[in-house]
Structure formats: structure tokens, C-alpha cells
Residue frames as qw, qx, qy, qz and C-alpha x, y, z in Angstrom:
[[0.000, 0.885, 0.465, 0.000, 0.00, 0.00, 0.00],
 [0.538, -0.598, 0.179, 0.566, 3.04, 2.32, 0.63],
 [0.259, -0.354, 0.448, 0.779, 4.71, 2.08, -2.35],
 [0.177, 0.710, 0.587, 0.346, 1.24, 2.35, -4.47],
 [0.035, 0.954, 0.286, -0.085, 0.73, 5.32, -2.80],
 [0.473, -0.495, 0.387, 0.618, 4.82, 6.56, -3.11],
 [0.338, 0.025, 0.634, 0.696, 4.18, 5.63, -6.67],
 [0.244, 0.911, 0.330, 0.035, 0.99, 7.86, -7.12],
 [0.011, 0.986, -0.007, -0.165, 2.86, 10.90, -6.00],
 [0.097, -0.779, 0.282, 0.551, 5.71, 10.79, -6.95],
 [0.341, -0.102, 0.842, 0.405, 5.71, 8.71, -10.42],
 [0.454, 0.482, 0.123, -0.739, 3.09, 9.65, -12.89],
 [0.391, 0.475, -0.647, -0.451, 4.40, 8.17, -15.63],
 [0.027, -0.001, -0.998, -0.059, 3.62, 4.64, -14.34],
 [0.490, 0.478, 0.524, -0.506, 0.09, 5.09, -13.07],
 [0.616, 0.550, -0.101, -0.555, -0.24, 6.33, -17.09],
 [0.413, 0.268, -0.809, -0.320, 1.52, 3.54, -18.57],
 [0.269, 0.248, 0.887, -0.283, -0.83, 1.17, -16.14],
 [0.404, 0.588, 0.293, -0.636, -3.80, 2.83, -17.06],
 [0.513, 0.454, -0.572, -0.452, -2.47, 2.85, -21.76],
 [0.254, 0.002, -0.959, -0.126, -2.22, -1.29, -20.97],
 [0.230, 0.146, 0.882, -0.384, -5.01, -1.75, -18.99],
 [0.629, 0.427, -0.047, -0.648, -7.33, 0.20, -21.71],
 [0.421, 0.388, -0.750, -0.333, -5.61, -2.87, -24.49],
 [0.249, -0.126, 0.955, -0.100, -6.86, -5.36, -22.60],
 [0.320, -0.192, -0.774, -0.511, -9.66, -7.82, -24.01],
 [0.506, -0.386, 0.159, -0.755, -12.93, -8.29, -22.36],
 [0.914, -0.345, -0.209, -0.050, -12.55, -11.80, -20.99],
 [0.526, 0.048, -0.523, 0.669, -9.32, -10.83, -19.46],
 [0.329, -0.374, 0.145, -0.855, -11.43, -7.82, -17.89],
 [0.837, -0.439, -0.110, -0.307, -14.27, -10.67, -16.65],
 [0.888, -0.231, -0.384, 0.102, -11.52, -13.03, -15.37],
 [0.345, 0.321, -0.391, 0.791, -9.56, -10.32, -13.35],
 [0.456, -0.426, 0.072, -0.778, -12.72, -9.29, -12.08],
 [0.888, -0.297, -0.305, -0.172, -14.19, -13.14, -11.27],
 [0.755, -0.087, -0.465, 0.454, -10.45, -13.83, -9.28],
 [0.003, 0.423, -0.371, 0.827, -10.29, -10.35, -7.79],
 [0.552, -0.443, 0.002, -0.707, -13.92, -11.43, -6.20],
 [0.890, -0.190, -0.415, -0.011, -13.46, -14.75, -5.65],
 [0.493, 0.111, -0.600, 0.621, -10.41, -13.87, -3.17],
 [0.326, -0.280, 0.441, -0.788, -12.55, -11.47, -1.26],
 [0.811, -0.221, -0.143, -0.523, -14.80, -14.07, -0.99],
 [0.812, 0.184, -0.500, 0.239, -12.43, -16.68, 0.06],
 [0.257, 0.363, -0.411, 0.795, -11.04, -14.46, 2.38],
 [0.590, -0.340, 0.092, -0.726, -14.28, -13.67, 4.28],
 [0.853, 0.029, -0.502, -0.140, -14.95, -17.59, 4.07],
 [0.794, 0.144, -0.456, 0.375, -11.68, -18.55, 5.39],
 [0.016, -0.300, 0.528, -0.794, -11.22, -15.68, 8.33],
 [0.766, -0.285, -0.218, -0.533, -15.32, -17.16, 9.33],
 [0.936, 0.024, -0.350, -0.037, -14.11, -20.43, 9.28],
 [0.563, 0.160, -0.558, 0.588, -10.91, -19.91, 11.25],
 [0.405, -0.334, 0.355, -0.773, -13.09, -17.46, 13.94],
 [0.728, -0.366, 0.369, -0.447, -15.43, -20.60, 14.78],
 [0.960, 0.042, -0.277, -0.002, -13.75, -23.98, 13.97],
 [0.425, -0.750, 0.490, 0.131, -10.72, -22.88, 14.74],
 [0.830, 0.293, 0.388, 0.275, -9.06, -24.68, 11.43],
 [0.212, 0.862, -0.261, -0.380, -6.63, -22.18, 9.77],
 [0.276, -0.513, 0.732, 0.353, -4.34, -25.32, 8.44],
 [0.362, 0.460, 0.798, 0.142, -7.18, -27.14, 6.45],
 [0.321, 0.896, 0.170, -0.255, -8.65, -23.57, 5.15],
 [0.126, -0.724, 0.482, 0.477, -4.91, -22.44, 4.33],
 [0.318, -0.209, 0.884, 0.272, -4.85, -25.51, 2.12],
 [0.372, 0.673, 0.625, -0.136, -8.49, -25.64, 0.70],
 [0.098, 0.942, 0.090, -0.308, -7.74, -21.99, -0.25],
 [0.154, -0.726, 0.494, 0.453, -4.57, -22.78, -2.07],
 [0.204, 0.094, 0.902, 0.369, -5.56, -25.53, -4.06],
 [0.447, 0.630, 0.630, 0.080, -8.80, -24.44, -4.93],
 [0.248, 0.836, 0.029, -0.489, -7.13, -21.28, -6.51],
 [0.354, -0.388, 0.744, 0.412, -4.78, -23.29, -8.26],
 [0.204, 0.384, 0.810, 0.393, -7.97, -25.12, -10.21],
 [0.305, 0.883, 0.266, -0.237, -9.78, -21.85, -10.63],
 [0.070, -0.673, 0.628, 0.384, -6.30, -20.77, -12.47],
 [0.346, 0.012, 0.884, 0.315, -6.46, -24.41, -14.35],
 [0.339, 0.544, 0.745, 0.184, -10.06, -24.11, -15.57],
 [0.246, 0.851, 0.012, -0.465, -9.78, -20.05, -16.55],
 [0.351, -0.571, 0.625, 0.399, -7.03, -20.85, -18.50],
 [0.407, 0.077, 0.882, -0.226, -8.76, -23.66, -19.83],
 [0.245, 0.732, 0.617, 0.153, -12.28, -22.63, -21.21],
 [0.082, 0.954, 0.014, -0.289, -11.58, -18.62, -21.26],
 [0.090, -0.763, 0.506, 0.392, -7.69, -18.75, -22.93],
 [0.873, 0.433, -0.130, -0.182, -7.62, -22.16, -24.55],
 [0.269, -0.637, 0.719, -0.075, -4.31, -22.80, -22.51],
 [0.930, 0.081, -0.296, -0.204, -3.22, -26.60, -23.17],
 [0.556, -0.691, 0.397, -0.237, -1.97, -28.67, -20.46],
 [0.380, 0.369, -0.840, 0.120, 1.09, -31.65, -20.11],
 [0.761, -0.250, -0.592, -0.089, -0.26, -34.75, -18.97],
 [0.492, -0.040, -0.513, 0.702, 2.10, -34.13, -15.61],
 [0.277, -0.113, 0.133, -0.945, -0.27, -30.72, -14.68],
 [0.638, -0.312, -0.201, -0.674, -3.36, -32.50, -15.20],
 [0.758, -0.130, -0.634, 0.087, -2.03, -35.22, -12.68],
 [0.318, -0.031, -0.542, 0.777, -0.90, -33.04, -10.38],
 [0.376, -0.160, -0.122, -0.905, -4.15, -31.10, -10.46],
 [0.744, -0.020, -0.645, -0.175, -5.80, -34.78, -9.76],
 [0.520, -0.044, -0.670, 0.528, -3.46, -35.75, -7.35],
 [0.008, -0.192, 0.285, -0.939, -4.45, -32.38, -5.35],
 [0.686, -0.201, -0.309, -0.628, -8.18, -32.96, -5.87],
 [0.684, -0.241, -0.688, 0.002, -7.97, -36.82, -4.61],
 [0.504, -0.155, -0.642, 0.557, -5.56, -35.74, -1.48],
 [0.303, -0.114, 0.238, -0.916, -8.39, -32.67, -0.13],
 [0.705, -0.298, -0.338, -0.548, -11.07, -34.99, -0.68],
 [0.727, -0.242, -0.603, 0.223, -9.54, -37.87, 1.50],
 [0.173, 0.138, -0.378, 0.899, -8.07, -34.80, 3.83],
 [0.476, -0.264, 0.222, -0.809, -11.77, -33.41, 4.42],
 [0.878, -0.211, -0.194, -0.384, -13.97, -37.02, 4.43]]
């Protein structure tokens, strides 16, 4: 927050050269900056809930890191057309199996 605000005042030139790329972007990079900016406040709320009454911050911390990992897999995915190596989509698997067996 500091150096955002360091770099308002005293750097102009970057704020405008943020501001000339961020007009070029496309509009599904606009929706999927927007869908992961919310989804973290949401996550975040979730996960500070969950750690006020279960008292679980090492299962959330983990939940919360793998399931951004496959929101990241499947934006990629269906929005970019991104094409994965057999070795990602196992590890992506592997993650999946070892939260399910972790929560049941």
C-alpha cells in the first residue's frame, strides 16, 4: 500500500503507462480479473469465518490454495484455450484426490 501510494505521487508516468495497458486489454481478461479479484474477497471472508469458529486455519490455508490453483487451471482452460502436459493434469488430480480424502 506504501509504495502504491509513493508511486501515485511521486511517479506519474507509471500510473499512465498502467492505465495505456489496462485500456488494451480484451474483455474476458477484464471478466476473469474481475471473477479472481472477487473470488479472493470471498475466500477471504470464508476462510477468516471459518478460522473465527472452527478454529481450522491449516485445512482452510490448504483448501484456499488448491482451490485457486484449479480456478487458475479451468480459466485458463475454457476462457484462454491454454493446453496442459499430462504431468499438470495429474498433479491437479493428485491435489483434488488428497483434499477430498483430507476433508472425508
Amino acid at each position: 500500500m506504501f509504495y502504491f501510494c509513493y508511486i501515485f505521487i511521486n511517479q506519474k508516468t507509471v500510473i499512465d503507462n498502467a492505465l495505456i495497458q489496462y485500456k488494451k486489454l480484451s474483455i474476458p481478461q477484464i471478466c476473469t480479473i474481475t471473477i479472481s479479484s472477487a473470488s479472493t474477497v470471498v475466500a477471504t471472508i470464508i476462510l477468516l469465518d471459518f478460522d473465527k469458529k472452527y478454529n481450522t486455519p491449516a485445512i482452510n490455508n490448504i483448501i484456499t490454495k488448491t482451490s485457486s490453483i484449479l480456478l487458475v487451471f479451468f480459466i485458463g482452460y475454457f476462457i484462454f484455450r491454454e493446453t496442459y502436459s499430462t504431468k499438470q493434469i495429474i498433479g491437479i488430480i493428485t491435489m483434488v484426490t488428497g483434499i477430498t480424502i483430507m476433508i472425508y
